[in-house]
Biotite code that builds the C-alpha atoms (Angstrom):
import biotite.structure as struc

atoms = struc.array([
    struc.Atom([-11.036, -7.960, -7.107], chain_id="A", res_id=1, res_name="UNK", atom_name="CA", element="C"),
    struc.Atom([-13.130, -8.950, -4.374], chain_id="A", res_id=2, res_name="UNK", atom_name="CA", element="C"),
    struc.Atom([-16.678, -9.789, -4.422], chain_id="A", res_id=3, res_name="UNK", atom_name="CA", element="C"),
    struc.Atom([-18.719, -9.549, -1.453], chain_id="A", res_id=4, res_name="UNK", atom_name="CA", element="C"),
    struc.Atom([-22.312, -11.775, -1.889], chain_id="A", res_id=5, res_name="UNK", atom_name="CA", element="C"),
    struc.Atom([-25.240, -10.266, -0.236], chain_id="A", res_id=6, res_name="UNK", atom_name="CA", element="C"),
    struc.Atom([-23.896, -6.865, 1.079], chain_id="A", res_id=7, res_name="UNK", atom_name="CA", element="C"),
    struc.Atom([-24.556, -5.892, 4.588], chain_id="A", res_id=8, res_name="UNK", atom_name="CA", element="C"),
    struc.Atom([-24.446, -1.676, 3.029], chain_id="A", res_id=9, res_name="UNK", atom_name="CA", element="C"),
    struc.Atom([-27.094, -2.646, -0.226], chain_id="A", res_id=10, res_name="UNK", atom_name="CA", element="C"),
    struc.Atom([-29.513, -5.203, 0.692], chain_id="A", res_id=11, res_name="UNK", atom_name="CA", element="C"),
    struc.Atom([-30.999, -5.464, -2.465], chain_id="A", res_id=12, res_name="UNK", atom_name="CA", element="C"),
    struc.Atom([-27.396, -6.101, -4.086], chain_id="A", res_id=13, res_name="UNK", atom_name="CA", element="C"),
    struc.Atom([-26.856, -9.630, -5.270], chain_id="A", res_id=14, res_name="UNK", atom_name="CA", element="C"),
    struc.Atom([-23.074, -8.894, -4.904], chain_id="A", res_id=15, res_name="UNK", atom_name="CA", element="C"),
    struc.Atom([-20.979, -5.886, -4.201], chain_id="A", res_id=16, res_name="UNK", atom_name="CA", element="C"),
    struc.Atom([-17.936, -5.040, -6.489], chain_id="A", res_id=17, res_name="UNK", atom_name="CA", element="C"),
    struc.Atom([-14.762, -4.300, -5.091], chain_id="A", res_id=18, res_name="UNK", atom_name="CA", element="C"),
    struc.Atom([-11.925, -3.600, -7.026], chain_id="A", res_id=19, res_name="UNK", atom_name="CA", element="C"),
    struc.Atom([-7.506, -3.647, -5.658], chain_id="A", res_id=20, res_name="UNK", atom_name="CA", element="C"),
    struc.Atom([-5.105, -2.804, -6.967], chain_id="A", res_id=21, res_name="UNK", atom_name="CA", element="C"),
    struc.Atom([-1.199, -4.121, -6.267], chain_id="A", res_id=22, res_name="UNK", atom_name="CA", element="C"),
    struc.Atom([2.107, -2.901, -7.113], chain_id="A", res_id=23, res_name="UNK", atom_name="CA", element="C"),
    struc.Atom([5.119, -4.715, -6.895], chain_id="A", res_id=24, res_name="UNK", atom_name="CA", element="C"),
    struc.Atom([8.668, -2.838, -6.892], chain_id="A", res_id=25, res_name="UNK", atom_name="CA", element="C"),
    struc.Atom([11.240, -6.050, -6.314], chain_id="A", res_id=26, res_name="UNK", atom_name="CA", element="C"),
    struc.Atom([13.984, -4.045, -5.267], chain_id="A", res_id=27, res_name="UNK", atom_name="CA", element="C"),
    struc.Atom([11.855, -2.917, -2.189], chain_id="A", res_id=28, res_name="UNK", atom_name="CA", element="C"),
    struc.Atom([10.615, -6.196, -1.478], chain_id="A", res_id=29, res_name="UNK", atom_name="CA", element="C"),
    struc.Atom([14.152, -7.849, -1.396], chain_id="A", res_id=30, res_name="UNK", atom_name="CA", element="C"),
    struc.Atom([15.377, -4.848, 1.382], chain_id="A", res_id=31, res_name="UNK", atom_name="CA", element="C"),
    struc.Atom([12.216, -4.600, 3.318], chain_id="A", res_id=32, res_name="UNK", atom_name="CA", element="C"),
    struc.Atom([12.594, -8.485, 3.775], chain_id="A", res_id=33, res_name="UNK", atom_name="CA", element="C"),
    struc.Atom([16.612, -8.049, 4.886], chain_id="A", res_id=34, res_name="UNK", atom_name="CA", element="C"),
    struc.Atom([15.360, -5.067, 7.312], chain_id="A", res_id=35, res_name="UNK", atom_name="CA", element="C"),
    struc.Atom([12.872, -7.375, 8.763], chain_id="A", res_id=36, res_name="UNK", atom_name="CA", element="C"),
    struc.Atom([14.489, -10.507, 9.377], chain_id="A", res_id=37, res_name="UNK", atom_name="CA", element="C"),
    struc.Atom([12.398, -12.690, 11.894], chain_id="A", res_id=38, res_name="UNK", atom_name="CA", element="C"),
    struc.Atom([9.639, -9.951, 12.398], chain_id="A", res_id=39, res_name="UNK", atom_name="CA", element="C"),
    struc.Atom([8.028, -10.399, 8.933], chain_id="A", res_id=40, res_name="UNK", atom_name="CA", element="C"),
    struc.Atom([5.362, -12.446, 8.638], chain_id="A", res_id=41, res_name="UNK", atom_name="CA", element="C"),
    struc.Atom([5.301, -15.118, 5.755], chain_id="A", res_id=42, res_name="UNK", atom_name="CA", element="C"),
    struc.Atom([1.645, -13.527, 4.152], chain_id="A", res_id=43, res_name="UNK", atom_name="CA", element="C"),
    struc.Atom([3.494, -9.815, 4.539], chain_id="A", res_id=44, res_name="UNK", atom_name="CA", element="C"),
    struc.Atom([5.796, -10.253, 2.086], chain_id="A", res_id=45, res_name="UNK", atom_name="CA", element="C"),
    struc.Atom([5.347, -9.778, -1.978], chain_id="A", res_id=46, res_name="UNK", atom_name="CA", element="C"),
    struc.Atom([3.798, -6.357, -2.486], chain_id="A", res_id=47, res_name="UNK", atom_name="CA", element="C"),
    struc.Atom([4.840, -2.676, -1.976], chain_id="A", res_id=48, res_name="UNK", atom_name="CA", element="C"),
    struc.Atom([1.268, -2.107, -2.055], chain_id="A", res_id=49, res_name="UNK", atom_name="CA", element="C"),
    struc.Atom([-1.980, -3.754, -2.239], chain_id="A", res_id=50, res_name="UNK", atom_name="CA", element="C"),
    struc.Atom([-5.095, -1.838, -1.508], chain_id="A", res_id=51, res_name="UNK", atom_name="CA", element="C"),
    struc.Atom([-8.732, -0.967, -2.360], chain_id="A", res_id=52, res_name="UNK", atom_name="CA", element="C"),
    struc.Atom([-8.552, 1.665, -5.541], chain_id="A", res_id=53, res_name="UNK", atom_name="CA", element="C"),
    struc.Atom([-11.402, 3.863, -3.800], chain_id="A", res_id=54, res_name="UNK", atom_name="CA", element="C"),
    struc.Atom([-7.933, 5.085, -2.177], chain_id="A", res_id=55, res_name="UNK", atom_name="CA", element="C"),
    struc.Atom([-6.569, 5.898, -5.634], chain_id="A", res_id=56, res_name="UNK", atom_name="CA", element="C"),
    struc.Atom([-9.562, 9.125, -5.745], chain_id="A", res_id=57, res_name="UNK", atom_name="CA", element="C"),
    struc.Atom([-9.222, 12.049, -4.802], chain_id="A", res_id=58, res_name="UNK", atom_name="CA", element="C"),
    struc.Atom([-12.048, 12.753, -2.695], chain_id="A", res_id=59, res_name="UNK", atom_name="CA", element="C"),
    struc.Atom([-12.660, 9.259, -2.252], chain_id="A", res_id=60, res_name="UNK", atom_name="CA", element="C"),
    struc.Atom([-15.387, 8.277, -4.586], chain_id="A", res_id=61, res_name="UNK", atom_name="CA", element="C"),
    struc.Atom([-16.773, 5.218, -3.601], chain_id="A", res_id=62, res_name="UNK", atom_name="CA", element="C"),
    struc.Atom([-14.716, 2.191, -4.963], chain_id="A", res_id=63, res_name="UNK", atom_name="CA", element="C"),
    struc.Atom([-17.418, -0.435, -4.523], chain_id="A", res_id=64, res_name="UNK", atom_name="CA", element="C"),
    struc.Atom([-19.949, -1.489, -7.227], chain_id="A", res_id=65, res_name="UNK", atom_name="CA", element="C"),
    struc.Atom([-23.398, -2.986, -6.810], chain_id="A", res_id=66, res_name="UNK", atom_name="CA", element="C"),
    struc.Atom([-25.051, -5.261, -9.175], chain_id="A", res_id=67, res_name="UNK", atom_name="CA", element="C"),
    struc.Atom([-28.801, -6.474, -8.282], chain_id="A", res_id=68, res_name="UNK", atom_name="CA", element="C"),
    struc.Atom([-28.977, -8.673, -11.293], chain_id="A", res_id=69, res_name="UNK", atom_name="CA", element="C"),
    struc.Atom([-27.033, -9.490, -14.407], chain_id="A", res_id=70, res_name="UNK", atom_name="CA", element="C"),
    struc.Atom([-28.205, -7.239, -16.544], chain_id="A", res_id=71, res_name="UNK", atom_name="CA", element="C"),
    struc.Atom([-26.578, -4.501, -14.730], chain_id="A", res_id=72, res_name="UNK", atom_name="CA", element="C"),
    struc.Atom([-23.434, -6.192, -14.845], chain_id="A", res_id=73, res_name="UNK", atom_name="CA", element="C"),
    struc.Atom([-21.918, -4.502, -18.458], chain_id="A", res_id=74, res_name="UNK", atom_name="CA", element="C"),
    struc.Atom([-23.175, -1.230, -16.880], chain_id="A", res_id=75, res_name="UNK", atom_name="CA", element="C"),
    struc.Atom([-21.226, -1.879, -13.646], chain_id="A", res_id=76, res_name="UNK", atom_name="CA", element="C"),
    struc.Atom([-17.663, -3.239, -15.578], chain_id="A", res_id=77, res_name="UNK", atom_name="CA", element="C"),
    struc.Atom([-18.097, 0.567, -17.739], chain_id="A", res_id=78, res_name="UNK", atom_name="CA", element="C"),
    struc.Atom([-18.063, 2.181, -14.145], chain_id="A", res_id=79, res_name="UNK", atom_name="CA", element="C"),
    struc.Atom([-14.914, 0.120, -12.853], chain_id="A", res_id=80, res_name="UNK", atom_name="CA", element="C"),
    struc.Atom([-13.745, 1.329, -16.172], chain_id="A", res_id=81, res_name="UNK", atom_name="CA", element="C"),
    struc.Atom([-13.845, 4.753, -16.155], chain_id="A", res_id=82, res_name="UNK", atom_name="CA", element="C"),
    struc.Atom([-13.115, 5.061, -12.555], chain_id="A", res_id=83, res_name="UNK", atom_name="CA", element="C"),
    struc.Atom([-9.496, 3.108, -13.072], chain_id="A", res_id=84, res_name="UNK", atom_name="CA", element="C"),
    struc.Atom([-8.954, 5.313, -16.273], chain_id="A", res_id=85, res_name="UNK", atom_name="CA", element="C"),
    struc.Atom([-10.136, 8.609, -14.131], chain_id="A", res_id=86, res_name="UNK", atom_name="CA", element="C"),
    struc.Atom([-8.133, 7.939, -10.702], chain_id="A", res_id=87, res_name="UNK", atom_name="CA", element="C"),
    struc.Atom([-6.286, 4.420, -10.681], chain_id="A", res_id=88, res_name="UNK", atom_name="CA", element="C"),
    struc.Atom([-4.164, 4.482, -13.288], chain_id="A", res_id=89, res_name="UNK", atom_name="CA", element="C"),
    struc.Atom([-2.757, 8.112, -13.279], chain_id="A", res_id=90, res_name="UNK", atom_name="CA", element="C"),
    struc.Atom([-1.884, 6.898, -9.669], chain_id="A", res_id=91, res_name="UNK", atom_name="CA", element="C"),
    struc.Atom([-0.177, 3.877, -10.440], chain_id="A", res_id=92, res_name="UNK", atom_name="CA", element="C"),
    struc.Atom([1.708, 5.919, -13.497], chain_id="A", res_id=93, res_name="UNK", atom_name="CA", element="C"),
    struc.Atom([2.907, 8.027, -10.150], chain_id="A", res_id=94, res_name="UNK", atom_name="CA", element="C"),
    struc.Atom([4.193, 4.883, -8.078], chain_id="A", res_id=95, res_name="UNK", atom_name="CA", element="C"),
    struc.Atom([6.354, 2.669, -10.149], chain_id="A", res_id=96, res_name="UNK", atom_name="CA", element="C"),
    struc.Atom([9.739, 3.335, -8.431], chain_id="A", res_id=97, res_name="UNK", atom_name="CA", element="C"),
    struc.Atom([11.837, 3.577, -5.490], chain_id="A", res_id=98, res_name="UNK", atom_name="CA", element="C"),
    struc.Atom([12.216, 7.269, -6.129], chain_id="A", res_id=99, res_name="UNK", atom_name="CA", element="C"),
    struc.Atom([7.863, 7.749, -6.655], chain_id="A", res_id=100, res_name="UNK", atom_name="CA", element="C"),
    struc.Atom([7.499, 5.124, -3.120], chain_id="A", res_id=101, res_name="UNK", atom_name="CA", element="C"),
    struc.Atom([9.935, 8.460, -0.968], chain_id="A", res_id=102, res_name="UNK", atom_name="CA", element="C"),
    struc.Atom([8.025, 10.807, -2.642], chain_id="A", res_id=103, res_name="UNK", atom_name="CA", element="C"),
    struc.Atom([4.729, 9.292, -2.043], chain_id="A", res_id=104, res_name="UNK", atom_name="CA", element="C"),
    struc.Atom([6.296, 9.046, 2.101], chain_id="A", res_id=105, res_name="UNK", atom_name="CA", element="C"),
    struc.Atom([7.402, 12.187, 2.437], chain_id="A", res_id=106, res_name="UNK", atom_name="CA", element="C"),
    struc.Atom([4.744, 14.127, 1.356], chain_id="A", res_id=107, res_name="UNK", atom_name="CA", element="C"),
    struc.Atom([2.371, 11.447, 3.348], chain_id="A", res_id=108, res_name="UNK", atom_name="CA", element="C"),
    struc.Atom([0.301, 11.200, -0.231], chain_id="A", res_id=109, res_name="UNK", atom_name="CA", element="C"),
    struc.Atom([-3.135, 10.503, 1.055], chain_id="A", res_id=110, res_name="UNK", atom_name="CA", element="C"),
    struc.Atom([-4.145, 7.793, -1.776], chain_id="A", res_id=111, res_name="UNK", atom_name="CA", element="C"),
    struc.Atom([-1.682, 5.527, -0.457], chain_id="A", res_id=112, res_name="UNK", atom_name="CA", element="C"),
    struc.Atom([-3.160, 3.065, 2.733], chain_id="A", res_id=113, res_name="UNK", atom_name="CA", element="C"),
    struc.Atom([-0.277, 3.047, 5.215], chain_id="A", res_id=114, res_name="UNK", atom_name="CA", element="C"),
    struc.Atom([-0.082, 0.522, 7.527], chain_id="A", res_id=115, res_name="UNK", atom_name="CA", element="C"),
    struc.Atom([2.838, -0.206, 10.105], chain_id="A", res_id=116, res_name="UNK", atom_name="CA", element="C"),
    struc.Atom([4.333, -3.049, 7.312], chain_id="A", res_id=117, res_name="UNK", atom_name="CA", element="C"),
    struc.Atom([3.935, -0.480, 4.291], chain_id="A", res_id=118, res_name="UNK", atom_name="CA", element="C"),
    struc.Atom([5.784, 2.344, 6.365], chain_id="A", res_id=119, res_name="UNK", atom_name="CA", element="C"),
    struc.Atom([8.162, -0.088, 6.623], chain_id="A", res_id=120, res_name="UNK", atom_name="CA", element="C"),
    struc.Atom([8.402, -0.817, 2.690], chain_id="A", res_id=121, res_name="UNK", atom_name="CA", element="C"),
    struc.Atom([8.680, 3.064, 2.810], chain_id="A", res_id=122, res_name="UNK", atom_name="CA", element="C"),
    struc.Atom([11.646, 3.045, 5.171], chain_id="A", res_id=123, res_name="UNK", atom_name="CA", element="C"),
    struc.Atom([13.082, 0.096, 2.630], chain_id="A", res_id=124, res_name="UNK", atom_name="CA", element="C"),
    struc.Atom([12.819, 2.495, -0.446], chain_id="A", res_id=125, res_name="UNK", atom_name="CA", element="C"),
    struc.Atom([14.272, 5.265, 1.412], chain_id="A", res_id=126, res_name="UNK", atom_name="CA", element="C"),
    struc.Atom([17.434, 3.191, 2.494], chain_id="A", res_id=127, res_name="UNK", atom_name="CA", element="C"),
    struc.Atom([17.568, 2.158, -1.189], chain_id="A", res_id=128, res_name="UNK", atom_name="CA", element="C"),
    struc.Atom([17.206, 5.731, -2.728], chain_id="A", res_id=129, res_name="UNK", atom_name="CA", element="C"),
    struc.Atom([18.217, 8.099, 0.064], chain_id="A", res_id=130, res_name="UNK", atom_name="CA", element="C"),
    struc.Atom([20.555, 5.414, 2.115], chain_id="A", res_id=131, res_name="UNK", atom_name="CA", element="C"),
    struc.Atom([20.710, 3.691, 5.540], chain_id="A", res_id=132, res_name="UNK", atom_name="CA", element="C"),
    struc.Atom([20.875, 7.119, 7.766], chain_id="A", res_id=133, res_name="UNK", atom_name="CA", element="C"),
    struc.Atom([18.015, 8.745, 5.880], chain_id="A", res_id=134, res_name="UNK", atom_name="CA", element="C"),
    struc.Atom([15.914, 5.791, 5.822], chain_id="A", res_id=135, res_name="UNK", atom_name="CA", element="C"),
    struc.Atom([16.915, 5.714, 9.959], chain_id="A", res_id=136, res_name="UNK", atom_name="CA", element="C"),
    struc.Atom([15.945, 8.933, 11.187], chain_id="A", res_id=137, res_name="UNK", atom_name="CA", element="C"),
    struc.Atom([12.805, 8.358, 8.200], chain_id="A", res_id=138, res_name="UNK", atom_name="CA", element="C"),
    struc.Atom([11.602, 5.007, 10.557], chain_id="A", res_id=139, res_name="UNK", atom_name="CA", element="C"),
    struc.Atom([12.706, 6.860, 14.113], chain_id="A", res_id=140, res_name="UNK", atom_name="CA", element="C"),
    struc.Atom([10.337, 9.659, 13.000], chain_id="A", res_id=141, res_name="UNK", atom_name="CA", element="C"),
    struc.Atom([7.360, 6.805, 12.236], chain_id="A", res_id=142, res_name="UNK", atom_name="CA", element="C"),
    struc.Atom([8.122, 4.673, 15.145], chain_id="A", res_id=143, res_name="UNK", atom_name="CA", element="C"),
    struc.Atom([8.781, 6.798, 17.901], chain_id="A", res_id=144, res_name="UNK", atom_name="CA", element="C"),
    struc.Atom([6.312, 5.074, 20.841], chain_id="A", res_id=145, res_name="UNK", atom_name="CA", element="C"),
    struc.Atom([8.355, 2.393, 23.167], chain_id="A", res_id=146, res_name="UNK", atom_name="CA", element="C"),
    struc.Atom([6.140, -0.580, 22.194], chain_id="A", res_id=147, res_name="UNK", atom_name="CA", element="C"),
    struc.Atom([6.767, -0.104, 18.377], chain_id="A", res_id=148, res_name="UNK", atom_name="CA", element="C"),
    struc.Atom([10.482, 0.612, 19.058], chain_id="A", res_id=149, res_name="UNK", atom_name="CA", element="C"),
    struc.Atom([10.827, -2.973, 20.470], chain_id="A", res_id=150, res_name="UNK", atom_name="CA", element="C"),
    struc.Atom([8.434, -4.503, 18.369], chain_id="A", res_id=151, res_name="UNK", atom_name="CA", element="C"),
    struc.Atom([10.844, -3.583, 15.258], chain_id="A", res_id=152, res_name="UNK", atom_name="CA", element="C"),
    struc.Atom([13.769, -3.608, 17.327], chain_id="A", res_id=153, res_name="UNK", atom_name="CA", element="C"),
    struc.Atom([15.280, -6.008, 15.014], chain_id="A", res_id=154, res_name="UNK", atom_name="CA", element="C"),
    struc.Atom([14.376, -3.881, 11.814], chain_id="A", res_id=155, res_name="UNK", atom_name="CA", element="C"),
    struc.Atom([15.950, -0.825, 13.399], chain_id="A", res_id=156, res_name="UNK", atom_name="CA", element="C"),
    struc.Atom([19.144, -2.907, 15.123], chain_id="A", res_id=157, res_name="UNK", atom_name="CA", element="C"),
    struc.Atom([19.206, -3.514, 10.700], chain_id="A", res_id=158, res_name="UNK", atom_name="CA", element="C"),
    struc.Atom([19.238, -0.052, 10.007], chain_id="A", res_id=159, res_name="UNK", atom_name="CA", element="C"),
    struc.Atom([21.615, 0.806, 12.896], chain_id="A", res_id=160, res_name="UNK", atom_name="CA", element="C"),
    struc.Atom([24.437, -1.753, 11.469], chain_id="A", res_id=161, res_name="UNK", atom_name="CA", element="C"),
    struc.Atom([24.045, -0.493, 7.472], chain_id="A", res_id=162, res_name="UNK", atom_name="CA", element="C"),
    struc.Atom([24.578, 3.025, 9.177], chain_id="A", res_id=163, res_name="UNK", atom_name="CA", element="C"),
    struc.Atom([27.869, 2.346, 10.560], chain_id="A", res_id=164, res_name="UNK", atom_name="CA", element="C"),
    struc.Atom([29.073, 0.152, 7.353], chain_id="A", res_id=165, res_name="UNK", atom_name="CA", element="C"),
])
């Protein structure tokens, strides 16, 4: 949870409220870390997912709570409540394995932040549930530009040799 003192968006706020969420899936970690070899930056690794739970809405409901003193504060900790029991956790119960991460990729679920590294993690859980040729033509399909080709040249040179094994 992140908490934000003096928010630029509520001046009157004392602090703004801002509530992640993470989910770790070891088997994904473990091949997304093999298919990245050198590329991977040491503070990438460790989560299939870590992001804001605004993203967990459906119409994106704001995810950010405002307290102006402490007296607000019970008041504010009901909200974070209901909004995980409304939107967060029927997401998470929809993300807990390899099989939920392809599903949540190939139907581009929109409560899911994708960044180049978590497309990745997506390719990862495809090799692992679909194998090395889906989860190919999956990242060819996501990384089609020149520049991203060679940046993850060594990711895909990965998925090229588990394709011919």
């Amino acid at each position: 949870m992140a908490l934000e003192r003096s928010p630029r968006d509520h001046p009157t706020a004392e602090v703004a409220v801002y509530p992640w969420l993470e989910v770790s899936i070891p088997e994904i970690e473990r091949e997304f870390t093999l298919m990245m070899g050198s590329v991977l930056h040491p503070r990438s690794a460790g989560s299939v997912l870590r992001q804001p739970i605004e993203f967990t809405s459906a119409k994106r409901a704001s995810g950010r709570w405002y307290v102006t003193d402490a007296g607000e504060i019970p008041g504010v900790a009901q909200a974070i409540g209901q909004f995980i029991q409304a939107w967060t956790l029927p997401f998470l119960d929809s993300f807990r394995s390899t099989a939920d991460v392809v599903k949540a990729a190939r139907t581009r679920d929109d409560r899911v932040l994708r960044d180049y590294l978590h497309i990745w993690r997506e390719v990862a859980a495809t090799s692992l549930e679909l194998g090395p040729t889906a989860a190919r033509e999956f990242a060819e399909s996501r990384f089609s530009a020149p520049g991203l080709r060679a940046r993850y040249a060594e990711a895909f040179q990965h998925l090229h040799l588990r394709c011919q094994n």
